[in-house]
C-alpha positions as CSV (number, residue, x, y, z in Angstrom):
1,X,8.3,34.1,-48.8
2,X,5.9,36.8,-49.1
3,X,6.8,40.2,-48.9
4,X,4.1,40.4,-46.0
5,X,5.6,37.6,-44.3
6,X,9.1,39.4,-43.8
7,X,7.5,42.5,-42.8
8,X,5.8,40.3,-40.0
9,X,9.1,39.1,-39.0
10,X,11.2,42.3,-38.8
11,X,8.5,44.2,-36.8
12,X,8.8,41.2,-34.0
13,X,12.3,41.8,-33.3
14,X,12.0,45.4,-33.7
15,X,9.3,44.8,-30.4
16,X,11.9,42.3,-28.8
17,X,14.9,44.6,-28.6
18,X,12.4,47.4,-27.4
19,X,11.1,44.8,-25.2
20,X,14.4,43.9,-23.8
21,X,15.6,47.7,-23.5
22,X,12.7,48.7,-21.4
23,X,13.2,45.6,-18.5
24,X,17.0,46.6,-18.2
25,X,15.9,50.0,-17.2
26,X,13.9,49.1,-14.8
27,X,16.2,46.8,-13.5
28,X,18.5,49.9,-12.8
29,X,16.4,52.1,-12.1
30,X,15.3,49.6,-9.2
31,X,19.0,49.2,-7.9
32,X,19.9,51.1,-4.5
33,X,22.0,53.8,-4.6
34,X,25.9,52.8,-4.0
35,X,26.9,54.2,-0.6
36,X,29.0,57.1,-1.2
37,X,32.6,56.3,-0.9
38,X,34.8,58.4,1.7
39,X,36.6,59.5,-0.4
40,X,33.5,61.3,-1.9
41,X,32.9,63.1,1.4
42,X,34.6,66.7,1.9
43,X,37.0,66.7,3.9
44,X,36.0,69.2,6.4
45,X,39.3,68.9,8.4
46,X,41.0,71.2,5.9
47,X,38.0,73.5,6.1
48,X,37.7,74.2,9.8
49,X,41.0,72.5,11.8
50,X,44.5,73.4,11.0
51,X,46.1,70.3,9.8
52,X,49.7,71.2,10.4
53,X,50.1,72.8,14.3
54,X,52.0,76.2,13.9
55,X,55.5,76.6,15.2
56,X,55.3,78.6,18.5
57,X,58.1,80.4,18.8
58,X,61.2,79.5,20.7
59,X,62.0,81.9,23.7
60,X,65.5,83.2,21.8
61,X,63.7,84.0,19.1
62,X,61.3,85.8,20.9
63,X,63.9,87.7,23.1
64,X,66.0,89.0,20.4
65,X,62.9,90.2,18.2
66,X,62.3,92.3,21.8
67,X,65.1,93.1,23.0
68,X,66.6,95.8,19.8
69,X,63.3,97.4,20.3
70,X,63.4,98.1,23.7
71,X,66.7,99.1,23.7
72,X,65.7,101.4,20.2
73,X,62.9,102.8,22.6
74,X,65.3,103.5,25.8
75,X,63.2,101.2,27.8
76,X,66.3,99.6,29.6
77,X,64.9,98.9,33.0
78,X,62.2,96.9,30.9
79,X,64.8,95.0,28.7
80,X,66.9,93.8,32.1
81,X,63.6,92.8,33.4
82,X,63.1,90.7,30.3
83,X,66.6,88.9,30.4
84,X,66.9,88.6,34.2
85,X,63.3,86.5,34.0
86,X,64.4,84.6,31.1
87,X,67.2,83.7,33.2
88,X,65.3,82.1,36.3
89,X,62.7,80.5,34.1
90,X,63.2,76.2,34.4
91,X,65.0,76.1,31.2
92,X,66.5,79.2,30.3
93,X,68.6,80.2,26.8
94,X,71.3,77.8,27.6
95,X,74.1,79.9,25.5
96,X,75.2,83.7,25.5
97,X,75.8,84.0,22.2
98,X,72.5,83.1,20.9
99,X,70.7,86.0,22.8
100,X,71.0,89.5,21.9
101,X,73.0,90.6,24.4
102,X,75.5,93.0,22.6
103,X,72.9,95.5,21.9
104,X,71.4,95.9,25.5
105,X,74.9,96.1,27.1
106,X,76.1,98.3,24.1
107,X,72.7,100.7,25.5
108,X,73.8,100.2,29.4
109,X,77.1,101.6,28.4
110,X,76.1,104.7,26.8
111,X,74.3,105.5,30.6
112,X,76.0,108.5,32.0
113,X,76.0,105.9,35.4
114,X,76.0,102.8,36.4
115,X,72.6,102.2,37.8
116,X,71.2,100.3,34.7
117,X,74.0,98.2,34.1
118,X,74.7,97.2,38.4
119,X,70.5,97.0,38.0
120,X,71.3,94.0,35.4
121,X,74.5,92.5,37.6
122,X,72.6,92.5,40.7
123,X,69.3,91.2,39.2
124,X,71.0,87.9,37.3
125,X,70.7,85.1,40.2
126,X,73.8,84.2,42.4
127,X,76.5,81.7,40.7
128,X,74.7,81.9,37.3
129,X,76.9,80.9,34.1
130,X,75.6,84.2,32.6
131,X,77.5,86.1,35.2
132,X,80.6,86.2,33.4
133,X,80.1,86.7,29.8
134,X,77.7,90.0,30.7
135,X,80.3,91.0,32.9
136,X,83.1,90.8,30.5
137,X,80.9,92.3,27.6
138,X,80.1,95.1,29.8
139,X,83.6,95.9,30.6
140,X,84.9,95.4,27.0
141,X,82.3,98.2,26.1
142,X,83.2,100.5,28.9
143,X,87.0,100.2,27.7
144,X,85.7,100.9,24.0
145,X,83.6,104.0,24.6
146,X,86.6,105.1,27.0
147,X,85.5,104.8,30.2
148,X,88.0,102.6,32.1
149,X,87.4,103.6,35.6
150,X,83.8,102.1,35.3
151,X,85.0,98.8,33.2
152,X,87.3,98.7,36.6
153,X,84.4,99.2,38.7
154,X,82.4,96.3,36.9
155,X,85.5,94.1,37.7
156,X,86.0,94.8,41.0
157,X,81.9,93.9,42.1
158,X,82.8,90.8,40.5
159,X,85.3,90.4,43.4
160,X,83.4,91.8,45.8
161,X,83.6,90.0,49.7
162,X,81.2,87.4,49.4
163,X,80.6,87.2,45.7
164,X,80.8,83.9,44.4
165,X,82.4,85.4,40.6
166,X,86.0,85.9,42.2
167,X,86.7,82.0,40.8
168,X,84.8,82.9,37.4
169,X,86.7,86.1,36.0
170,X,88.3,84.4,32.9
171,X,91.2,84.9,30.9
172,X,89.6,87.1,28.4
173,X,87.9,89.7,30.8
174,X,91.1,90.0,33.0
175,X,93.1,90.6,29.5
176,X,90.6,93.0,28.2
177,X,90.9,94.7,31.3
178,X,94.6,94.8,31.9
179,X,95.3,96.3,28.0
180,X,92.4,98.8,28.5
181,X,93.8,100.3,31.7
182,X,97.4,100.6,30.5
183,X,96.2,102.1,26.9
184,X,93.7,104.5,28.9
185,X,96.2,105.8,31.3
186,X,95.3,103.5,34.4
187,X,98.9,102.1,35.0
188,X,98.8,101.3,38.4
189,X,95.2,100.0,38.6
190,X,96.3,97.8,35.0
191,X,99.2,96.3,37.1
192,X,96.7,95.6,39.9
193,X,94.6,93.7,37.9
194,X,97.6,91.9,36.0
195,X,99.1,90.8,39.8
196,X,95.3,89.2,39.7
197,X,95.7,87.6,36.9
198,X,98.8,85.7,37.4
199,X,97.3,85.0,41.1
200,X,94.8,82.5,39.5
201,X,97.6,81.1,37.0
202,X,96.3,83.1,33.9
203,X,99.4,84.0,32.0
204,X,99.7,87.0,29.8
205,X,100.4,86.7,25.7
206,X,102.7,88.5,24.0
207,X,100.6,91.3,22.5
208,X,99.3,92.0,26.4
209,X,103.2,91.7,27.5
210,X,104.5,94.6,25.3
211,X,101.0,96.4,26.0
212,X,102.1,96.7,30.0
213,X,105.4,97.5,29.0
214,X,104.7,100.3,26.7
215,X,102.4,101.9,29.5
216,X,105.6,101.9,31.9
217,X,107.7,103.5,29.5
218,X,105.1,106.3,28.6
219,X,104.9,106.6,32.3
220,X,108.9,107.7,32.2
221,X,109.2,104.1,34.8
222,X,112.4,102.9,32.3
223,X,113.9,100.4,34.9
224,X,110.4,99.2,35.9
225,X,109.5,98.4,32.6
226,X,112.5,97.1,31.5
227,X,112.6,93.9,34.6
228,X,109.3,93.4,34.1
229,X,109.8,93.0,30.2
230,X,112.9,90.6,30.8
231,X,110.5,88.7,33.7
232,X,107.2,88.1,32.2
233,X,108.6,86.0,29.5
234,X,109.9,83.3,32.3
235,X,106.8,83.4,34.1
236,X,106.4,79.4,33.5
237,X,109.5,78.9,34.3
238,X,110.7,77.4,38.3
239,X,110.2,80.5,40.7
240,X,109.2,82.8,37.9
241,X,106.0,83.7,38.9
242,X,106.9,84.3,41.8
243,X,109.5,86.7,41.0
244,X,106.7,88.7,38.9
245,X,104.2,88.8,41.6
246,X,107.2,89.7,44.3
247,X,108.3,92.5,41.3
248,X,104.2,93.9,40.9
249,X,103.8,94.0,44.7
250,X,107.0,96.1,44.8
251,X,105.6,97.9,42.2
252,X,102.5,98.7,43.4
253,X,103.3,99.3,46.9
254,X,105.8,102.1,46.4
255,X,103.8,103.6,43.4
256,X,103.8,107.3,43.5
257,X,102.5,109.8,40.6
């Protein structure tokens, strides 16, 4: 074969496969576009909408990032206003303990009166469970910063005539009160409050036992303290709280400074 010939033959391919390259781009270049996928499209959500909802703060948490700073401030009358309408909303704080309560009563204490804290007692609605945890906190704190005679005054609005709290004074607020009058020099008003106590079937301990006796002795009342130190240990025994309570109203009757 002539070298002419060949050449003949390889330019003719050389023009197919050019040939066949140039119909398969215009082939493509003909196709539609491919609908974009969704994936493809920003997602605009992120962009202007918050995905994830914030957490709105529950009203505890709110309360006790309020209440400090109020109290910090001195702006009591506004901190009881802030607890007494937490306390009437539908679904109030339903435990003590998780509010902030210690510091606000801790600030009502340190009043030279008792306006501020009555202003809280009075403000918290008839019969509600609150009533006797503020009330016991209050008087703990009176005892503490030494003021007995107004942790007895807190105690005796809870049994005022009429009051609905005479049936809700527990065992720790009359203990509390009972030690804090005998250790602050309130004998007679500590035996009051123990004759009280045993009324509604809440029995001393041991620690509030010796506690009573020791005022007695201090006060120079020997035989006193020594029958009521042999009695109060058979208070559960048949007739024995009956002997205590004949033994404080004796007591307490005939008491003379």
């Amino acid at each position: 074969m002539s070298r002419i010939v060949v050449k003949s033959q390889m330019l003719r391919k050389m023009a197919i496969r050019n040939a066949n390259k140039t119909l398969k781009w215009k082939m493509n270049s003909q196709k539609p576009q491919a609908t974009p996928s969704f994936s493809t499209i920003p997602n605009l959500t992120h962009a202007y909408l918050d995905p994830k909802p914030q957490t709105v703060p529950s009203l505890t948490h709110t309360i006790n990032l309020l209440l400090p700073r109020l109290c910090l401030s001195d702006h009591l009358a506004t901190a009881i206003h802030l607890i007494t309408a937490a306390l009437t909303l539908p679904n109030p704080p339903h435990n003590p303990d998780s509010l902030s309560l210690p510091i606000l009563v801790h600030s009502l204490t340190l009043q030279p009166d008792l306006k501020l804290p009555m202003s809280l007692l009075n403000r918290i609605p008839r019969g509600h469970p609150y009533v006797t945890p503020i009330s016991t906190m209050l008087i703990a704190s009176f005892l503490k910063k030494g003021r007995p005679k107004d942790a007895l005054k807190v105690y005796k609005w809870m049994l005022r005539p009429g009051s609905p709290y005479d049936s809700m004074v527990d065992k720790s607020a009359y203990g509390v009160l009972v030690g804090g009058l005998c250790g602050g020099g309130l004998v007679l008003e500590g035996l009051m409050v123990l004759r009280d106590m045993l009324r509604v079937h809440l029995l001393p301990g041991e620690g509030l036992r010796k506690r009573v006796v020791g005022s007695l002795l201090r006060e120079a009342r020997v035989r006193e303290a020594m029958a009521l130190d042999r009695l109060l240990p058979r208070v559960r025994s048949d007739g024995g709280l009956h002997k205590v309570l004949d033994l404080l109203d004796n007591y307490i009757g005939n008491w003379s400074d």
